[in-house]
C-alpha positions as CSV (number, residue, x, y, z in Angstrom):
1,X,-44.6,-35.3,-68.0
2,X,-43.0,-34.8,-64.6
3,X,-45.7,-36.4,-61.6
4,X,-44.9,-35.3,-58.3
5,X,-46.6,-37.5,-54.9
6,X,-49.3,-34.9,-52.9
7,X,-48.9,-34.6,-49.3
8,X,-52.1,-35.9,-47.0
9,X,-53.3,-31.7,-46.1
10,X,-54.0,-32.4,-42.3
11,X,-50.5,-34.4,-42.1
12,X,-48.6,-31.8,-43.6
13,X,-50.5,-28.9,-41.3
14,X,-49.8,-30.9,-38.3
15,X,-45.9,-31.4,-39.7
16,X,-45.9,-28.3,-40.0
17,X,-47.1,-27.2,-36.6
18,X,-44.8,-29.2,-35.1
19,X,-41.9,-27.6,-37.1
20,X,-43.0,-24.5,-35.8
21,X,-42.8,-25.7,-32.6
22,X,-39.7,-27.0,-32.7
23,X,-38.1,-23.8,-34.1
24,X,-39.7,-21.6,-31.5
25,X,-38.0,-23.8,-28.9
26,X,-34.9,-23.5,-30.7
27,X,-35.0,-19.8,-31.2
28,X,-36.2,-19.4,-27.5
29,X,-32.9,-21.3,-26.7
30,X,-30.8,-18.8,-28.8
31,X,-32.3,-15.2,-28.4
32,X,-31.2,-13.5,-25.5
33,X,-35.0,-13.4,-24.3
34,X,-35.0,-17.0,-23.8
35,X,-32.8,-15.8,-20.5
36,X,-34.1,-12.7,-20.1
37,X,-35.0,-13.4,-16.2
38,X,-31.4,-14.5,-15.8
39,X,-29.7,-11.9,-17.6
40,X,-30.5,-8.8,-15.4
41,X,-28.9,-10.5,-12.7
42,X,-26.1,-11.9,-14.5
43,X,-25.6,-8.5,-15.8
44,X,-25.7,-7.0,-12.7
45,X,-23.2,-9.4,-10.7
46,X,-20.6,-9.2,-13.7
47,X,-21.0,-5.0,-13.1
48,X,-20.4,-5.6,-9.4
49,X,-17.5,-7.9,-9.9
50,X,-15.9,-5.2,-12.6
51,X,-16.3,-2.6,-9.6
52,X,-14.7,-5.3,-7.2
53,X,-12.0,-5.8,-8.9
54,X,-11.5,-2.1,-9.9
55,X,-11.8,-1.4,-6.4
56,X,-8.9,-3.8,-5.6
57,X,-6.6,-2.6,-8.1
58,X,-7.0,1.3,-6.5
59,X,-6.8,-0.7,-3.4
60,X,-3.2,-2.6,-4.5
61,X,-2.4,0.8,-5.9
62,X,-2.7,2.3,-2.6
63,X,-0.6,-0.4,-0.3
64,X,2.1,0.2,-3.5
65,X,2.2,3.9,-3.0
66,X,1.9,3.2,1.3
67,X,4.9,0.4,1.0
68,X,6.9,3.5,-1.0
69,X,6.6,5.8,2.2
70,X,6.8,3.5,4.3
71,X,10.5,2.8,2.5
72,X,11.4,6.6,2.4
73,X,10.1,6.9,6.0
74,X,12.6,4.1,7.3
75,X,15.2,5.6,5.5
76,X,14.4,9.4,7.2
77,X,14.4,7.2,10.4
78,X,17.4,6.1,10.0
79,X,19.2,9.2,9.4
80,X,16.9,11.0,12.5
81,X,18.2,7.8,14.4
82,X,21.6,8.7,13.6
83,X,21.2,12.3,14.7
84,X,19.6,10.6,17.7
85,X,23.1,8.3,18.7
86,X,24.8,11.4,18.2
87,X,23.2,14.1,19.7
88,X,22.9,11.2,22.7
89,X,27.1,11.4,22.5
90,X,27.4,14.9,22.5
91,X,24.8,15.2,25.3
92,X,26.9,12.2,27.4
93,X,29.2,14.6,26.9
94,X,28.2,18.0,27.7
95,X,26.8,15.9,30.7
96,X,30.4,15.5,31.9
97,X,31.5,18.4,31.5
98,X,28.7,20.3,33.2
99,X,29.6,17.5,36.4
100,X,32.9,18.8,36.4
101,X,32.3,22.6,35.8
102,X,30.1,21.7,39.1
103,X,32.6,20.0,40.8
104,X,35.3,23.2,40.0
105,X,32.7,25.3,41.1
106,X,32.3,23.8,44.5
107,X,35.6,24.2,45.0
108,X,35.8,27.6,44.3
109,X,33.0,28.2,46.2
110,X,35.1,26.8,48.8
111,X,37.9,28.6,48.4
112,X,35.7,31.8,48.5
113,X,34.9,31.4,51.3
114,X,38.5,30.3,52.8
115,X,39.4,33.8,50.9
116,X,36.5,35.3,52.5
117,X,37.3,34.5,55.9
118,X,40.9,35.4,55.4
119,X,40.3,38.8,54.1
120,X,37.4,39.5,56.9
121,X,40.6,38.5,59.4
122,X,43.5,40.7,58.0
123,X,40.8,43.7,57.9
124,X,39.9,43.0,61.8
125,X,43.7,42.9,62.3
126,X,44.3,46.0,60.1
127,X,41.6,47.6,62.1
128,X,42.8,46.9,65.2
129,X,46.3,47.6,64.9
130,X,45.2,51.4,63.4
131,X,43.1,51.6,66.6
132,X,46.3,51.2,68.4
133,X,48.1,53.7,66.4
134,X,45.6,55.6,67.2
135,X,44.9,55.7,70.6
136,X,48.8,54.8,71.8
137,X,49.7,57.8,69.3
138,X,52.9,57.3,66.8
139,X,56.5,57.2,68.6
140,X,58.9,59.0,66.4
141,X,62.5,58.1,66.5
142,X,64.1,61.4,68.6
143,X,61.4,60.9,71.5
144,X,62.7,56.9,71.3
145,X,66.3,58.0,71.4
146,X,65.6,60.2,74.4
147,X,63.7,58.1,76.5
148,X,65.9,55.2,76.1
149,X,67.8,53.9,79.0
150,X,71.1,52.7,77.4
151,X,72.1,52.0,74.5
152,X,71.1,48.2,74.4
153,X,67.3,49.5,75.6
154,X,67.6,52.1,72.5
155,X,68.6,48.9,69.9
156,X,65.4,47.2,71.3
157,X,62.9,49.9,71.0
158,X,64.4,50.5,67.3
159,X,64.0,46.5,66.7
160,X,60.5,46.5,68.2
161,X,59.4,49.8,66.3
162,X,60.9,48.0,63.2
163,X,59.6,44.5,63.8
164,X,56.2,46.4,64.5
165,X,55.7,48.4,60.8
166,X,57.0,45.2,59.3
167,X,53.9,43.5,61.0
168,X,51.6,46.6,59.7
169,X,52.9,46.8,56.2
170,X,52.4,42.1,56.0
171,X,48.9,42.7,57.7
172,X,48.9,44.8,54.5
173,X,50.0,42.6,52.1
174,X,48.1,39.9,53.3
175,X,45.0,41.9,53.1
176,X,45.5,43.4,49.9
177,X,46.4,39.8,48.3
178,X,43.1,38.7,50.2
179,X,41.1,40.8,48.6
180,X,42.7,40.6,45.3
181,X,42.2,37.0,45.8
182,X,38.6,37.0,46.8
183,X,37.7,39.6,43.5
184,X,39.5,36.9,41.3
185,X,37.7,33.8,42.8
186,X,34.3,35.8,42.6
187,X,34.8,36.5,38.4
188,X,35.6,33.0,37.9
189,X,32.7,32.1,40.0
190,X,30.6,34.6,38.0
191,X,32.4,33.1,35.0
192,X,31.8,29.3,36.1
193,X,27.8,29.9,36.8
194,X,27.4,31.4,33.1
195,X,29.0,28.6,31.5
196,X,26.9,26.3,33.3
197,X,23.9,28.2,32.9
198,X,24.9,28.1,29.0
199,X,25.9,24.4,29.3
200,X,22.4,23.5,31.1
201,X,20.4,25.4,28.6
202,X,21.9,23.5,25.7
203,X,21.6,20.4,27.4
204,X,17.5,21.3,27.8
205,X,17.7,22.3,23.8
206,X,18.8,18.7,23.1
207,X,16.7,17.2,25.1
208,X,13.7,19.0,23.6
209,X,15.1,18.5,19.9
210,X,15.2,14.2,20.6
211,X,11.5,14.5,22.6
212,X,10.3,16.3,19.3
213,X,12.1,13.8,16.8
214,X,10.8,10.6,19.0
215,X,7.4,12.3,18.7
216,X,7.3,12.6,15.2
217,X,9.0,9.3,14.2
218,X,6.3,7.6,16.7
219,X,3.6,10.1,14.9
220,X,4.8,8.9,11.5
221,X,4.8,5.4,12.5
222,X,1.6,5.0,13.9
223,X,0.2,6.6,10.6
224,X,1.8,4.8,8.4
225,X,0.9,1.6,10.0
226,X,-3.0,2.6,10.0
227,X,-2.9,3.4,6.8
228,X,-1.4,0.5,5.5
229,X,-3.7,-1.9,7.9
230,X,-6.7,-0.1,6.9
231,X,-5.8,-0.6,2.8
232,X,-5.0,-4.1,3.6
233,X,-8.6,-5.0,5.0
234,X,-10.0,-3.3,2.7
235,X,-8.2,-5.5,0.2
236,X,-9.2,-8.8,1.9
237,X,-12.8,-7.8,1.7
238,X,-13.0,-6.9,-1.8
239,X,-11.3,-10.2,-2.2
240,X,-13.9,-12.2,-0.3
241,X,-16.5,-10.1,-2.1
242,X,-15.1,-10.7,-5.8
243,X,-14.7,-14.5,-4.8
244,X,-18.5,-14.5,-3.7
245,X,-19.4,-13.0,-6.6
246,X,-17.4,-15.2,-9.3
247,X,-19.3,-18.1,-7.1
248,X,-22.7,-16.8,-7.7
249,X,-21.6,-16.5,-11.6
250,X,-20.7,-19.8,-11.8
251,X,-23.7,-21.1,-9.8
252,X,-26.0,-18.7,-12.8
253,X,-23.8,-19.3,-15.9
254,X,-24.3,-23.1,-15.1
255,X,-27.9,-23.5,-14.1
256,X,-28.5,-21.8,-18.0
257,X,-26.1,-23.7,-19.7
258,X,-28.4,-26.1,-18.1
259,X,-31.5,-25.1,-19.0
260,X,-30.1,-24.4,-22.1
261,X,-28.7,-28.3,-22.7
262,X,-32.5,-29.1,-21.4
263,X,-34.0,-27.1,-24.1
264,X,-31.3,-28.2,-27.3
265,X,-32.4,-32.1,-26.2
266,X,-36.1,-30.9,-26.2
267,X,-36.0,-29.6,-29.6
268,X,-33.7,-32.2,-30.4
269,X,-36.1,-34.8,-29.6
270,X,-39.0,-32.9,-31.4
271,X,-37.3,-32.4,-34.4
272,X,-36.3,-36.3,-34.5
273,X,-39.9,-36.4,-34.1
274,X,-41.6,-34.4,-36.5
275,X,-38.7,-36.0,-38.7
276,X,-40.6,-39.5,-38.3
277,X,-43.5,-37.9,-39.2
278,X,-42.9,-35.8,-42.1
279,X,-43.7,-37.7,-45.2
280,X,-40.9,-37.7,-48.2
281,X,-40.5,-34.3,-50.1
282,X,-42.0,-34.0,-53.7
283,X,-39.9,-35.5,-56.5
284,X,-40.2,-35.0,-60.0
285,X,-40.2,-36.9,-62.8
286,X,-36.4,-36.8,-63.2
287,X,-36.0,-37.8,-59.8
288,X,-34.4,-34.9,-58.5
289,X,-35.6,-32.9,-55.3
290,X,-37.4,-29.6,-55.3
291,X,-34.3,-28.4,-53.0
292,X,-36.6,-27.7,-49.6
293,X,-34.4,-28.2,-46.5
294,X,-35.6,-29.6,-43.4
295,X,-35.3,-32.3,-41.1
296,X,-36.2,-34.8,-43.6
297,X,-32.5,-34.7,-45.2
298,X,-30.1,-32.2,-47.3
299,X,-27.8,-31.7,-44.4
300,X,-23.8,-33.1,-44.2
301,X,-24.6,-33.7,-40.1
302,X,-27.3,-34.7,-38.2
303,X,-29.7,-31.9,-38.2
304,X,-30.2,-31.3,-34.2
305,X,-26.7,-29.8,-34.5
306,X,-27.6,-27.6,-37.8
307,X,-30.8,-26.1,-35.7
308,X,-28.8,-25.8,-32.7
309,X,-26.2,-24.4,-34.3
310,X,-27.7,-21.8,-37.2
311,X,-31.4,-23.1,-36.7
312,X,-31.2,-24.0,-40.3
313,X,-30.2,-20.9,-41.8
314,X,-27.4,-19.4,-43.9
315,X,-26.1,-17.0,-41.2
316,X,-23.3,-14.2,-41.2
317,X,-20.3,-14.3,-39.4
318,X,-21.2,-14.2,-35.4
319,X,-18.9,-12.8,-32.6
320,X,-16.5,-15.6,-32.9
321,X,-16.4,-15.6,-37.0
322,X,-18.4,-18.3,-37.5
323,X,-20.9,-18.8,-40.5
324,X,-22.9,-19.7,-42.6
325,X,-25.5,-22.9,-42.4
326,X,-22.7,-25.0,-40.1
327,X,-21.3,-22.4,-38.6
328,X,-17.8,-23.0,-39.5
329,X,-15.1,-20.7,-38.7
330,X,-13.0,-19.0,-41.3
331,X,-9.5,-21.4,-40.0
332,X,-11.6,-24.4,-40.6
333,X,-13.3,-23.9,-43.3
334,X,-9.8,-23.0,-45.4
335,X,-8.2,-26.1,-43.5
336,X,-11.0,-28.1,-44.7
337,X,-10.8,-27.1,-48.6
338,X,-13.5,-24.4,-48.8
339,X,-12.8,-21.7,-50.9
340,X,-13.5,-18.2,-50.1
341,X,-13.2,-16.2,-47.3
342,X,-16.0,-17.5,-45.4
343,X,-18.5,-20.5,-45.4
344,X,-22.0,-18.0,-45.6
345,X,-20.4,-16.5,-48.8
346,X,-20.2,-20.1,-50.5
347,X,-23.3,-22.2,-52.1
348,X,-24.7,-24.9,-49.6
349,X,-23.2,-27.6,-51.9
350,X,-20.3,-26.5,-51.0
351,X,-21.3,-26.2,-47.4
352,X,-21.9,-29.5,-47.2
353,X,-18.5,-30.7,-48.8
354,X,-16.7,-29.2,-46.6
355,X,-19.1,-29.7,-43.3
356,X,-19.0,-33.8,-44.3
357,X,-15.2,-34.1,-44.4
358,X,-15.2,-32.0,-40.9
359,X,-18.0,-34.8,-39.6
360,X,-16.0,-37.4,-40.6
361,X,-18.9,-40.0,-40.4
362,X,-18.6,-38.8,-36.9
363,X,-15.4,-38.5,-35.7
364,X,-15.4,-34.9,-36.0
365,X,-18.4,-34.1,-34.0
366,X,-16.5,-32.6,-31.1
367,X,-15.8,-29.9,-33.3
368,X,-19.2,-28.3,-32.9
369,X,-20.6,-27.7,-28.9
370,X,-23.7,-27.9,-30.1
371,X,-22.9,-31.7,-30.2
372,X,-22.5,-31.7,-27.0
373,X,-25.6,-30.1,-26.2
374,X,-28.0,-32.4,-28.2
375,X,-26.2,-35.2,-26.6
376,X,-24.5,-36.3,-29.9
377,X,-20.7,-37.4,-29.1
């Protein structure tokens, strides 16, 4: 006959309330409700730190494209400031030349009016000496041979007549190489003015070309530059911003690993508790166990980490891969001797095997956090 030990009713009810209790905690701890007044805000300062920092990559993007022009703009002001020394040459030049076309034509004006004034004499001569003619009337050579007295006065009158029309016909000359002059020394004038109206029009062309390409390397410039400052402030403040917001992350993700510490040690201490008072499970008359798991024994490791860690259940692989009722990951659990893929798909003997050679007797406690939580080093 097997005999089994009954359990006192209202000390098992009130074990069992406090189980309840303790679990509740624990779960409160683990569910995402347990932080639900966090979370929101949590939520929300991770989604405004993801815009931040989006915001400063298009921002970084921007001062890389703006560093790019600015590169092909210096090299399009180099080559518009060697047009610049250039066109300053050839304007030094043209320059010179226009003060010496200027100089040539004061001369010539000069001469003009030498030429001028010469001509305007040998005409007034000219004029006066057919006046003469005129009015004294034109001595031909029989009434000069007749009225001569002697031969001597004959070879004088012939000399004087001669000497006379030589005069006329240089007064003449002179005239016509005056005027010939003057009509010369008024084309190249003519000639002179055009080329430095032409020369003085170009020079006003290249002065009005370097105006334009100082005003649009200054236009460039300035743009360029405002750009670049205003993407650059705009950097710095989404910096400041993302660093206040990583700072108000840290200040939240530690006041709840807090709280959450503060709650593991609660239920830590409740379930050390209700441990004290839970009487011993049921045995039967072979002196085996009826299998019932609790905080009374059955577990490999102190069991405030197995309800911290899986709350005493046999769970499936979370985020990380851990499972089953130590959560061990799939690494350890092969490095450790456990057979199978994972530890959830094994039996609990098993589980415990492998979770006691991982413990240690203690010295492999740092491998679960929730060690650390429970206070448990």
């Amino acid at each position: 006959m097997r005999t089994c030990r009954r359990t006192d009713p209202p000390r098992a009810a009130a074990v069992a309330i406090a189980l309840t209790a303790v679990l509740a905690t624990a779960v409160a701890v683990l569910s995402p409700s347990g932080t639900s007044a966090a979370t929101p805000n949590l939520g929300q300062l991770h989604s405004e730190l993801g815009q931040s920092e989006a915001q400063q990559q298009n921002l970084s993007s921007n001062i890389g494209s703006l560093s790019g022009l600015i590169s092909s703009l210096d090299g399009q002001i180099s080559l518009v400031q060697s047009r610049k020394a250039a066109v300053n040459t050839e304007l030094a030049s043209d320059r010179a030349k226009l003060a010496r076309v200027q100089a040539s034509l004061k001369k010539e004006r000069a001469v003009l009016v030498k030429l001028r004034d010469r001509l305007a004499l040998a005409k007034m001569i000219l004029r006066r000496q057919l006046v003469s003619n005129y009015e004294g009337g034109q001595p031909d050579l029989v009434s000069v041979v007749l009225n001569a007295n002697g031969f001597t006065n004959l070879l004088d009158q012939l000399n004087y007549l001669g000497m006379a029309e030589h005069r006329q016909q240089a007064i003449i000359t002179v005239t016509r190489t005056a005027q010939a002059q003057a009509d010369q020394a008024a084309r190249r004038l003519a000639a002179l003015q055009v080329s430095v109206r032409q020369m003085t029009q170009s020079a006003a062309v290249q002065a009005q070309a370097l105006a334009g390409m100082n005003s649009l390397l200054h236009a460039k410039q300035a743009a360029v530059a405002r750009a670049r400052a205003a993407q650059q402030s705009a950097l710095v403040a989404a910096r400041i911003r993302a660093a206040n917001l990583r700072h108000q992350i840290s200040q939240v993700e530690a006041a709840q690993a807090a709280a959450a510490a503060r709650a593991a040690a609660a239920a830590a201490a409740a379930a050390q508790r209700a441990a004290a008072a839970t009487p011993s499970a049921p045995v039967t008359s072979s002196g085996g166990s009826t299998g019932a798991l609790g905080p009374s024994g059955g577990w490999a490791i102190p069991y405030a980490i197995v309800l911290c860690e899986s709350g005493g259940q046999n769970l499936p692989p979370n985020s990380a891969g851990a499972s089953g009722y130590y959560q061990i990951m799939p690494a350890t659990w092969k490095l450790f001797g456990g057979t199978g893929p994972a530890a959830y798909l094994a039996p609990k003997s098993e589980q415990d095997a492998v979770a006691s050679r991982i413990w240690n007797g203690g010295a492999g406690a740092s491998n679960w956090v929730c060690a650390g939580i429970v206070g448990i080093h």
